[in-house]
DSSP file (Angstrom, degrees, kcal/mol; ACC not computed):
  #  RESIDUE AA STRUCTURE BP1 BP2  ACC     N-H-->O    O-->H-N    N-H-->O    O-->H-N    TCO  KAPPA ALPHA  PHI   PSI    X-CA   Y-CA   Z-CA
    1    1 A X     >        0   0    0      0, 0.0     4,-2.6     0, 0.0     5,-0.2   0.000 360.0 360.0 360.0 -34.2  160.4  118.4  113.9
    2    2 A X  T  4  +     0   0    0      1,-0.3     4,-0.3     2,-0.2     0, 0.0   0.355 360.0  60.9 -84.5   7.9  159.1  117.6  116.7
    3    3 A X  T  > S+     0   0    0      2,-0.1     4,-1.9     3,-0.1    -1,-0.3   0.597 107.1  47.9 -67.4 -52.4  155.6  117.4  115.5
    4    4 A X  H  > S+     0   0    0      2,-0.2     4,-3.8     1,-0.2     5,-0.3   0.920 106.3  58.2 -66.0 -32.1  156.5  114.5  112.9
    5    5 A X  H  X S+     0   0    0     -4,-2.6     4,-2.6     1,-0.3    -1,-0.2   0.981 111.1  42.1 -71.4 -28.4  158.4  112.6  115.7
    6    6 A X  H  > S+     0   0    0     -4,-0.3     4,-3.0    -5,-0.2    -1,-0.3   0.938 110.6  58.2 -70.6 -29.5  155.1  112.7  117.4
    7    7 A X  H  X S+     0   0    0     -4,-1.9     4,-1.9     2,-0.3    -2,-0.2   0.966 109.0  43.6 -32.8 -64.6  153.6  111.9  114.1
    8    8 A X  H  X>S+     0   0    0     -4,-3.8     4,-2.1     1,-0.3     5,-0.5   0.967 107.5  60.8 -71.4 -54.6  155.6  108.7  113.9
    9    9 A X  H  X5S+     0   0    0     -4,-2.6     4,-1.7    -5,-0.3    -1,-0.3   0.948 108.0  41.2 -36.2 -58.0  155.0  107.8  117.1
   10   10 A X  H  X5S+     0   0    0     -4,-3.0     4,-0.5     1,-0.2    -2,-0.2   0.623 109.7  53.3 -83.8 -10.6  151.6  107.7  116.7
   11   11 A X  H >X5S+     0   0    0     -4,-1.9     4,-0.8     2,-0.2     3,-0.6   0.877 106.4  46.0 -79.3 -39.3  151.3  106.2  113.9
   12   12 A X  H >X5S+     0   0    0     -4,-2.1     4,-0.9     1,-0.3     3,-0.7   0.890 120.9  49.8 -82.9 -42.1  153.6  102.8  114.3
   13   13 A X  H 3X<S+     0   0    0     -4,-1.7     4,-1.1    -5,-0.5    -1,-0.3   0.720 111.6  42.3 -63.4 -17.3  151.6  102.6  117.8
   14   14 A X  H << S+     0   0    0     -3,-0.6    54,-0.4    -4,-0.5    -2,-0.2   0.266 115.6  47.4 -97.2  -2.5  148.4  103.1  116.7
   15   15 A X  H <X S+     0   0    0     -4,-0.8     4,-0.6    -3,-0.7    -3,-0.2   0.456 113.7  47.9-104.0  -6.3  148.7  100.7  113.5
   16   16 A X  H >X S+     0   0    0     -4,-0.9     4,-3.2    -5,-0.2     3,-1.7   0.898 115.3  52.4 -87.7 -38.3  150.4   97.7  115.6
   17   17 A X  H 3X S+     0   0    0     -4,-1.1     4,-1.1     1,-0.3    47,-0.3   0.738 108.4  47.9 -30.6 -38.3  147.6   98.4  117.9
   18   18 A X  H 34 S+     0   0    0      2,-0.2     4,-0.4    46,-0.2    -1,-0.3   0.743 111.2  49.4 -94.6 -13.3  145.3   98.1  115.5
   19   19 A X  H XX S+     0   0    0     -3,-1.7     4,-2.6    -4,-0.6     3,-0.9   0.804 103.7  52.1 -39.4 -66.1  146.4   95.3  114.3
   20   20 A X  H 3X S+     0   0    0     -4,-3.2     4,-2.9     1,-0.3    -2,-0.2   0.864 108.4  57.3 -58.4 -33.8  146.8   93.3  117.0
   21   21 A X  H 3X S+     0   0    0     -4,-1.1     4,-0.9    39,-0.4    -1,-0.3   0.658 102.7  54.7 -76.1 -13.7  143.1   94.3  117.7
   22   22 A X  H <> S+     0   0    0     -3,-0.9     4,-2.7    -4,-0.4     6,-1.2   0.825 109.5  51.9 -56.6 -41.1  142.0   92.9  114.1
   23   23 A X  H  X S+     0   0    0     -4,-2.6     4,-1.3     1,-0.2    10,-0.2   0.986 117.1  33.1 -75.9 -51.2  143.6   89.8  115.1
   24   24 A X  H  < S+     0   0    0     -4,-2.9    13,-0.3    -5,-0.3    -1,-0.2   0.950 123.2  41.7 -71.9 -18.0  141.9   89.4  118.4
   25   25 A X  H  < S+     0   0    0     -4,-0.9     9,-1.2     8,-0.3    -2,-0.2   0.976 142.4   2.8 -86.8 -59.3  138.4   90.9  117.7
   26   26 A X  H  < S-     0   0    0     -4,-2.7    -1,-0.2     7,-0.2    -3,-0.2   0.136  95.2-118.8-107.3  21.8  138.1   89.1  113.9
   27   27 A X     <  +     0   0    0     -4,-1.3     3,-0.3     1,-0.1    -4,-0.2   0.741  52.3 159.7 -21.2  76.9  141.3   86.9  113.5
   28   28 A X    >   +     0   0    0     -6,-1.2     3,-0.7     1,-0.2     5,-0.2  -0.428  55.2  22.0 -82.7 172.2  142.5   88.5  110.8
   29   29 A X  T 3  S-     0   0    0      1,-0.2    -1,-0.2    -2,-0.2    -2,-0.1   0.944 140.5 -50.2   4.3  82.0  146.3   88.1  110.0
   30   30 A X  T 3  S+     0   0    0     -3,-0.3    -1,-0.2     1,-0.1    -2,-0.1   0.735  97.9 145.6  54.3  21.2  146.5   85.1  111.8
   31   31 A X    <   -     0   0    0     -3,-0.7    -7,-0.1     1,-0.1    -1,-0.1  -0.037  55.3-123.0 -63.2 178.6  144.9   86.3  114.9
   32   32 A X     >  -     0   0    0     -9,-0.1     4,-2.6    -4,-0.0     5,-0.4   0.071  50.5-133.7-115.2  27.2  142.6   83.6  117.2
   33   33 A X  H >>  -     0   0    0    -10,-0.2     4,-1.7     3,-0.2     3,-1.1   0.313  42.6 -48.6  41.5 171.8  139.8   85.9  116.9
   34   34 A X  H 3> S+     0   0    0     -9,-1.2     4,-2.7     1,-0.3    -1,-0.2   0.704 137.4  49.4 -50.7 -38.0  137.6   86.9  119.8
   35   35 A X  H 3> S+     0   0    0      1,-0.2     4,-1.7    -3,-0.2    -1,-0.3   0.846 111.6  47.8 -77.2 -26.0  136.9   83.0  121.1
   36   36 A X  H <X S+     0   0    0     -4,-2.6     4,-1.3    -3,-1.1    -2,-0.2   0.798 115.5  46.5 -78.6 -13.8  140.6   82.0  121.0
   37   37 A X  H  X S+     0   0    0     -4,-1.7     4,-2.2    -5,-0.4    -2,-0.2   0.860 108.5  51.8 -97.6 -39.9  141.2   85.2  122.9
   38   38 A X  H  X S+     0   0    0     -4,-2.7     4,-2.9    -5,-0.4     5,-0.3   0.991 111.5  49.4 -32.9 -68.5  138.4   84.6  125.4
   39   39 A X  H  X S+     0   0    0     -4,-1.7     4,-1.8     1,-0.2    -2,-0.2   0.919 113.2  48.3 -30.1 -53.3  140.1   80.7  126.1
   40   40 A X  H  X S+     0   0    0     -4,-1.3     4,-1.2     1,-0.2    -1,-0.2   0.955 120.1  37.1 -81.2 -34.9  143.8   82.5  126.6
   41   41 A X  H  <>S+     0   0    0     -4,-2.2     5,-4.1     2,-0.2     4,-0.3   0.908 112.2  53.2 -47.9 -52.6  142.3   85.1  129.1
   42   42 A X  H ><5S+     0   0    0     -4,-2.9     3,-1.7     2,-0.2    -1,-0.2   0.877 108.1  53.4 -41.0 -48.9  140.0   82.8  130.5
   43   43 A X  H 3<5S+     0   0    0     -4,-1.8    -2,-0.2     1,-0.3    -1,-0.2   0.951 103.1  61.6 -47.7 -57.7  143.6   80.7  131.0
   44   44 A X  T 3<5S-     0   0    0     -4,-1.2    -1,-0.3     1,-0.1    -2,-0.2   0.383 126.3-100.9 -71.7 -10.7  144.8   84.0  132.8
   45   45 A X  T < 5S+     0   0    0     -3,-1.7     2,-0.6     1,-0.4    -3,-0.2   0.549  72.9 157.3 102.8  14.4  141.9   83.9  136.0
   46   46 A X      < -     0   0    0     -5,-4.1    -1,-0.4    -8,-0.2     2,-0.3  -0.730  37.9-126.9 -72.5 125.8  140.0   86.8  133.5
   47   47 A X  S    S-     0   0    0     -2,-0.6     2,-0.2     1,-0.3    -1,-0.0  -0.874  82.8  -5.3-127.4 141.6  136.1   86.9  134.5
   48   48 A X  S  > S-     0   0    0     -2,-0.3     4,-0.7   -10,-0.0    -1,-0.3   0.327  82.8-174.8 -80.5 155.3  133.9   86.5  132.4
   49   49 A X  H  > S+     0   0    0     -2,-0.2     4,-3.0    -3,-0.2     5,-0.3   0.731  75.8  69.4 -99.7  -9.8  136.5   86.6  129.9
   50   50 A X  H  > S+     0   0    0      1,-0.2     4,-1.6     2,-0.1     5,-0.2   0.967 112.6  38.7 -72.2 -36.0  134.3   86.5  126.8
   51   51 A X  H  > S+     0   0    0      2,-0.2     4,-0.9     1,-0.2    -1,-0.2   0.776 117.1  51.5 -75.1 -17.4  133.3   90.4  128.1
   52   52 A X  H  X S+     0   0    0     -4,-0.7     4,-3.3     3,-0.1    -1,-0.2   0.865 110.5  51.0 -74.7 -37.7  137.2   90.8  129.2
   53   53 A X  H  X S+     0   0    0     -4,-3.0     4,-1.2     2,-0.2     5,-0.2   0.914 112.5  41.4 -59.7 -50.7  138.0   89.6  125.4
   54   54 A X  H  X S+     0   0    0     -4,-1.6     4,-1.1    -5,-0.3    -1,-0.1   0.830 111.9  63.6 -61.0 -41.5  135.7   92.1  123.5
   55   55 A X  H  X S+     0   0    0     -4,-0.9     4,-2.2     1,-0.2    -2,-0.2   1.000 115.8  22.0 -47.6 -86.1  136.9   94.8  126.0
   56   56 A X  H  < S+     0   0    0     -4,-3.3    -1,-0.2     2,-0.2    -2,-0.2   0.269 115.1  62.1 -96.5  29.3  140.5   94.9  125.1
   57   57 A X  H >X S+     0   0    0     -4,-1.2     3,-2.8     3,-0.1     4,-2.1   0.746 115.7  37.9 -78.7 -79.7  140.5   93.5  121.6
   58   58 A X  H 3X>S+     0   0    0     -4,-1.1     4,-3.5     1,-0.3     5,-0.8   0.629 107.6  61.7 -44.9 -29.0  138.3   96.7  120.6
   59   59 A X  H 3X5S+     0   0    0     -4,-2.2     4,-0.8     1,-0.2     5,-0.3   0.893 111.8  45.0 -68.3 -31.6  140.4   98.9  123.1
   60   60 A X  H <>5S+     0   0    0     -3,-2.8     4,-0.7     3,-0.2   -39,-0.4   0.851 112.7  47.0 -46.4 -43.3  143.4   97.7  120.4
   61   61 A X  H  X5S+     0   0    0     -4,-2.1     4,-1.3   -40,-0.2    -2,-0.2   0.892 128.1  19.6-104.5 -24.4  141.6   98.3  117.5
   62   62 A X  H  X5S+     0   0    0     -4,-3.5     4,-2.3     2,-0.2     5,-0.3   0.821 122.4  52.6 -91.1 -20.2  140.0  102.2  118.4
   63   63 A X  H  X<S+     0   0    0     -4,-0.8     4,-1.6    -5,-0.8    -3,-0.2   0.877 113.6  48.1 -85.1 -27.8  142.2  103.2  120.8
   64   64 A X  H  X S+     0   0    0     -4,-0.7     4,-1.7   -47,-0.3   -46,-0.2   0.958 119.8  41.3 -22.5 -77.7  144.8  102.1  117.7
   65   65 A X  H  X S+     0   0    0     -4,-1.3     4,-2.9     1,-0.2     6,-0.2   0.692 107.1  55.4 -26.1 -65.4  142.8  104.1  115.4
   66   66 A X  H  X>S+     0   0    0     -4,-2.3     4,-0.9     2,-0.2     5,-0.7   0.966 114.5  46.3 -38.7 -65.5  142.2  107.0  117.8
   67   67 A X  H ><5S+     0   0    0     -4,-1.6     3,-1.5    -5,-0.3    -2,-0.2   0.944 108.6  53.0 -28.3 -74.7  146.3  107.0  117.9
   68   68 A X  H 3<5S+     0   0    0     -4,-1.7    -1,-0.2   -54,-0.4    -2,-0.2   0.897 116.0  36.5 -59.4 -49.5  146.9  106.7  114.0
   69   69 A X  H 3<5S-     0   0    0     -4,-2.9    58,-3.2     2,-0.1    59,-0.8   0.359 114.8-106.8-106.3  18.3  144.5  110.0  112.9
   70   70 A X  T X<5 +     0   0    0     -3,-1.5     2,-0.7    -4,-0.9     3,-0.6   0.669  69.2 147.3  97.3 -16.8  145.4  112.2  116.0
   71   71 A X  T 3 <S-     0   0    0     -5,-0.7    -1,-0.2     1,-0.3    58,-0.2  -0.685  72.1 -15.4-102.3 122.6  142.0  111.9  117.9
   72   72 A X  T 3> S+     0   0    0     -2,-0.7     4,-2.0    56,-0.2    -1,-0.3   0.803  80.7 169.4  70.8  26.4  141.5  111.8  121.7
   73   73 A X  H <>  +     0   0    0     -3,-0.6     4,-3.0     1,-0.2     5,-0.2   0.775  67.1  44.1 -79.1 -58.8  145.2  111.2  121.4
   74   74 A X  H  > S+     0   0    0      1,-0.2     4,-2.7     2,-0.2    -1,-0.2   0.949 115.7  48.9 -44.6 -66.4  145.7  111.8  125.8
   75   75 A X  H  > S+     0   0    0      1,-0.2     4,-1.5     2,-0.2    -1,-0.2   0.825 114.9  43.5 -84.1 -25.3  142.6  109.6  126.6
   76   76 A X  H  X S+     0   0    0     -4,-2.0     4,-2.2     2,-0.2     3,-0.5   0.973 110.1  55.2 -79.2 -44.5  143.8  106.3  124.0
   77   77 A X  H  X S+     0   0    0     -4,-3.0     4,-2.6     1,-0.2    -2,-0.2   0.873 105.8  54.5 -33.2 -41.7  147.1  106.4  125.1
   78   78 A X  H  X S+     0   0    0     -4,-2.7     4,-1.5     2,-0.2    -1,-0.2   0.834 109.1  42.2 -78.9 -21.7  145.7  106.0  128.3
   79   79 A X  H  X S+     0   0    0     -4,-1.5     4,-2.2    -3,-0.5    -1,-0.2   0.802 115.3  48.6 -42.7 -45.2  143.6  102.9  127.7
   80   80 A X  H  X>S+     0   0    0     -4,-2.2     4,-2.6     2,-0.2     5,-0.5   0.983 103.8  65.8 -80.2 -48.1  146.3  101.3  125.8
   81   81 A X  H  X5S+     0   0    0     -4,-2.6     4,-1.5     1,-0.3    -2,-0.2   0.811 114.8  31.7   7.3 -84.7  148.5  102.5  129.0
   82   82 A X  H  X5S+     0   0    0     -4,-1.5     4,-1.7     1,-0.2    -1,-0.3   0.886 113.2  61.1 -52.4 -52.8  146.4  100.0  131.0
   83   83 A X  H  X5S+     0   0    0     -4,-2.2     4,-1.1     1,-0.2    -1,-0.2   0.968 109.2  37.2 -37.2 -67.8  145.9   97.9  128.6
   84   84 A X  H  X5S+     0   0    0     -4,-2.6     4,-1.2     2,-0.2    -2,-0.2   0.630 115.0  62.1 -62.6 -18.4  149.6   97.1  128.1
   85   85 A X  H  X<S+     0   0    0     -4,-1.5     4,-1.5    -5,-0.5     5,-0.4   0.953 109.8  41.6 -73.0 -73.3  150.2   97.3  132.4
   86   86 A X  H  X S+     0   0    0     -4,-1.7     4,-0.8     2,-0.2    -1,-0.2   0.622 113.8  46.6 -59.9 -14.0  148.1   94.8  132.9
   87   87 A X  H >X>S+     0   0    0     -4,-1.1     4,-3.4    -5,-0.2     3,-0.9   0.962 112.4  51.9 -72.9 -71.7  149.1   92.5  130.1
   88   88 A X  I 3X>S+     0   0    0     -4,-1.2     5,-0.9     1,-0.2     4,-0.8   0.744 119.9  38.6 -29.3 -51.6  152.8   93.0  131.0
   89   89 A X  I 3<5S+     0   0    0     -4,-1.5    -1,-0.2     3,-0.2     5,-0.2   0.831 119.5  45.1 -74.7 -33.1  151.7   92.0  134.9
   90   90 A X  I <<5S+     0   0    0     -3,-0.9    -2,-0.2    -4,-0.8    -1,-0.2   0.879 133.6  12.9 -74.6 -46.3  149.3   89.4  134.0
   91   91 A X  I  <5S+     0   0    0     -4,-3.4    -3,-0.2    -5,-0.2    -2,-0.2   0.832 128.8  22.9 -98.9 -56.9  151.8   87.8  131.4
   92   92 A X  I  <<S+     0   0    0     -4,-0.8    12,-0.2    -5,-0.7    -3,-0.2   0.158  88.1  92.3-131.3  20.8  155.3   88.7  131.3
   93   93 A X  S > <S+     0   0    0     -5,-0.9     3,-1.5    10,-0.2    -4,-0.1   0.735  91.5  50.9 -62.8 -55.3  156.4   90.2  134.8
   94   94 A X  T 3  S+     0   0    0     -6,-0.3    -2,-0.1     1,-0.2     3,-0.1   0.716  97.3  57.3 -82.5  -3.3  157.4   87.0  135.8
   95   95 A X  T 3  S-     0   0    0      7,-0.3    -1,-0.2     1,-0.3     2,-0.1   0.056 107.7-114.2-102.9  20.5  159.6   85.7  133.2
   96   96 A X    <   -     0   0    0     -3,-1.5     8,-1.6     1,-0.2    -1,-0.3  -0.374  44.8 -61.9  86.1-149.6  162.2   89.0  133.5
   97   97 A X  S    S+     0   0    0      6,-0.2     8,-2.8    -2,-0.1    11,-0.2   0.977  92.4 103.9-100.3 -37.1  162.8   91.5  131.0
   98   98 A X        -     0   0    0      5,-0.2     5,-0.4     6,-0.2     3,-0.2  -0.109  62.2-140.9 -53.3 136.6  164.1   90.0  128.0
   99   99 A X  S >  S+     0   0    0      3,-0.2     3,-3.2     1,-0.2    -1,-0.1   0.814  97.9  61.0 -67.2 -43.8  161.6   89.5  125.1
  100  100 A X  T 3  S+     0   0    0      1,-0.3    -1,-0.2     2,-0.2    -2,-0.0   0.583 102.1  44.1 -99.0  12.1  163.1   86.3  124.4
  101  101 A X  T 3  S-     0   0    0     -3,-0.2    -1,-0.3    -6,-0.1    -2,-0.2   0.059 131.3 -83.5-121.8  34.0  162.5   84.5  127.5
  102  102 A X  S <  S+     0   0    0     -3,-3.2    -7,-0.3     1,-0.1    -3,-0.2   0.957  82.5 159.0  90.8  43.6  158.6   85.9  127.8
  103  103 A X        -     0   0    0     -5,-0.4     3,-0.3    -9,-0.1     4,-0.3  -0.288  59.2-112.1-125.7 167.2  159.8   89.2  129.4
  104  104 A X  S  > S+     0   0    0     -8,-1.6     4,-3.2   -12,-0.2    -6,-0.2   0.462  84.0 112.1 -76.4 -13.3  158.3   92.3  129.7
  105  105 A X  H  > S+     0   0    0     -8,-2.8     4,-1.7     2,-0.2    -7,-0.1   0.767  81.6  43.5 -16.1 -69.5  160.9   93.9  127.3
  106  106 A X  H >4 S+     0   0    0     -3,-0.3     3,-0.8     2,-0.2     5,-0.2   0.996 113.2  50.5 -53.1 -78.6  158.1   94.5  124.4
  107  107 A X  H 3> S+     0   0    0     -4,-0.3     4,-3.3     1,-0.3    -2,-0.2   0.828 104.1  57.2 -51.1 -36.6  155.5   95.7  126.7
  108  108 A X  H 3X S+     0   0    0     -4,-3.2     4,-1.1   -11,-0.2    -1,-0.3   0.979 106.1  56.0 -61.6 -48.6  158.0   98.4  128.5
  109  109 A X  H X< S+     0   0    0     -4,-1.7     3,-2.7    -3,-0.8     4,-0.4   0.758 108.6  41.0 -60.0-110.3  158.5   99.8  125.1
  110  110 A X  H >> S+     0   0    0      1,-0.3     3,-1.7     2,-0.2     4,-1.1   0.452 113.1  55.4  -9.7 -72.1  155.0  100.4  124.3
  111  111 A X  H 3X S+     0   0    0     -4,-3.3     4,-0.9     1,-0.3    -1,-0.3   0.662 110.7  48.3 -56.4 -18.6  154.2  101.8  127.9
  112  112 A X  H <X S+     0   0    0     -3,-2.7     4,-3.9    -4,-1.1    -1,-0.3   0.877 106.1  48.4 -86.2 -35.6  156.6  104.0  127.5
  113  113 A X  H <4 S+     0   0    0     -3,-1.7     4,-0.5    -4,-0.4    -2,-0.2   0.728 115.1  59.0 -74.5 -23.6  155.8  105.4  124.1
  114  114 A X  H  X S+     0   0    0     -4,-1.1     4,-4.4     2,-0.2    -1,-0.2   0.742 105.4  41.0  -9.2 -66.1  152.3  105.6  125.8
  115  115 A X  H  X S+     0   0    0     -4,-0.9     4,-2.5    -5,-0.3     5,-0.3   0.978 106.3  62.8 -84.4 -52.5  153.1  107.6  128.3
  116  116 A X  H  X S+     0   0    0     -4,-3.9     4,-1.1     1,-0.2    -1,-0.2   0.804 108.1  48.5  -8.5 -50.2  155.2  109.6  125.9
  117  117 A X  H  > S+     0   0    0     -4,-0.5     4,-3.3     2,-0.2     3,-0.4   0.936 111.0  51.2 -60.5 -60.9  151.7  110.3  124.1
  118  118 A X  H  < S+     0   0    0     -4,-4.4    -2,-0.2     1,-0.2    -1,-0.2   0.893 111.2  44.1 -36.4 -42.2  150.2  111.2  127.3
  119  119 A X  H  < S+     0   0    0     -4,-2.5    -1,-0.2     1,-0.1    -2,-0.2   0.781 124.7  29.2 -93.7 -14.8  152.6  113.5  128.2
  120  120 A X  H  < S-     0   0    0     -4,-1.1     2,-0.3    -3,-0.4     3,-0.2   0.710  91.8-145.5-106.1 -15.2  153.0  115.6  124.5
  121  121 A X     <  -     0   0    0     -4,-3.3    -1,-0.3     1,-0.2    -2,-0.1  -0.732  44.2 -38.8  93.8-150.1  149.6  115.3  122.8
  122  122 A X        -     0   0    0     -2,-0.3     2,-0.2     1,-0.1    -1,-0.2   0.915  69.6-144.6 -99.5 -50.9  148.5  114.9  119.3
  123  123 A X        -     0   0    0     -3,-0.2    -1,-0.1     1,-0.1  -120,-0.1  -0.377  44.5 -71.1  85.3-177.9  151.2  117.4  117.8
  124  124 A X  S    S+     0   0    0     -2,-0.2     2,-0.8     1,-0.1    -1,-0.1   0.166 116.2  85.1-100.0  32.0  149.6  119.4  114.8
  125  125 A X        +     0   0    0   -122,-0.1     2,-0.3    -3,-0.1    -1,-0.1  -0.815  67.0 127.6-126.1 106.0  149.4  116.8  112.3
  126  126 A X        -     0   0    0     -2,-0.8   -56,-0.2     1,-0.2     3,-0.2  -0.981  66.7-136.1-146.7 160.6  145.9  115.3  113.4
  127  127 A X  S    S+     0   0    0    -58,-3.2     2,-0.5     1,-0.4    -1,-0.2   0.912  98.3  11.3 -67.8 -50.8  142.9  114.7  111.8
  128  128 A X              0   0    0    -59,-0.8    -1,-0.4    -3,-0.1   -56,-0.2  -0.990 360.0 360.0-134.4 148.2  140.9  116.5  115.0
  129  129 A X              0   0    0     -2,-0.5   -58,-0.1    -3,-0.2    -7,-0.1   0.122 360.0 360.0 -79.7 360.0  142.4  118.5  117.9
């Protein structure tokens, strides 16, 4: 059983990840594609941010990927890790915890299911070990 739970885990983090990286990289499903994501970084003191933008949309949409079929499972959990720290610092640290006043809420759940990854592996349902 505890091979599916990592299963499920890795899949519902590695397909909103990859999602959320469609939307910034191409903006698909209503994303602001790679120049609106440049702008909101840019907003945030990233520079340059068009190389900051490209950086973590794609670390969304492979390290997603990576997630969902099982591969490199330790070393994309740990991208998205980072990823999600620094969003969380960058973004939502200062507005508390609560999701629904801009909180960090969201992002603690991920980082944790992260580190979760980190810490169990792929489990045996992977494409590659």
């Amino acid at each position: 059983m505890a091979d599916a739970a990592i299963l499920v885990l890795r899949l519902a983090l590695g397909l909103m990840f990859a999602a959320h990286g469609l939307q910034k990289a191409f903006g698909l499903f209503g994303g602001p594609g790679i120049g609106g994501f440049s702008e909101m970084l840019s907003g945030l003191g990233f520079k340059p941010s068009l190389l900051w933008a490209y950086v973590a949309a794609y670390a969304e949409l492979v390290g997603g990927i990576l997630l969902a079929v099982g591969f490199l499972t330790r070393g994309a959990a740990s991208v998205l890790l980072i990823l999600i720290v620094v969003a969380a610092f960058k973004v939502h640290l200062s507005k508390g915890f609560f999701l629904s006043q801009g909180g960090f809420e969201y992002a603690f759940i991920i980082f944790s299911i992260c580190l979760a990854l980190i810490l169990l592996g792929p489990g045996k349902f992977t494409l590659l070990k």
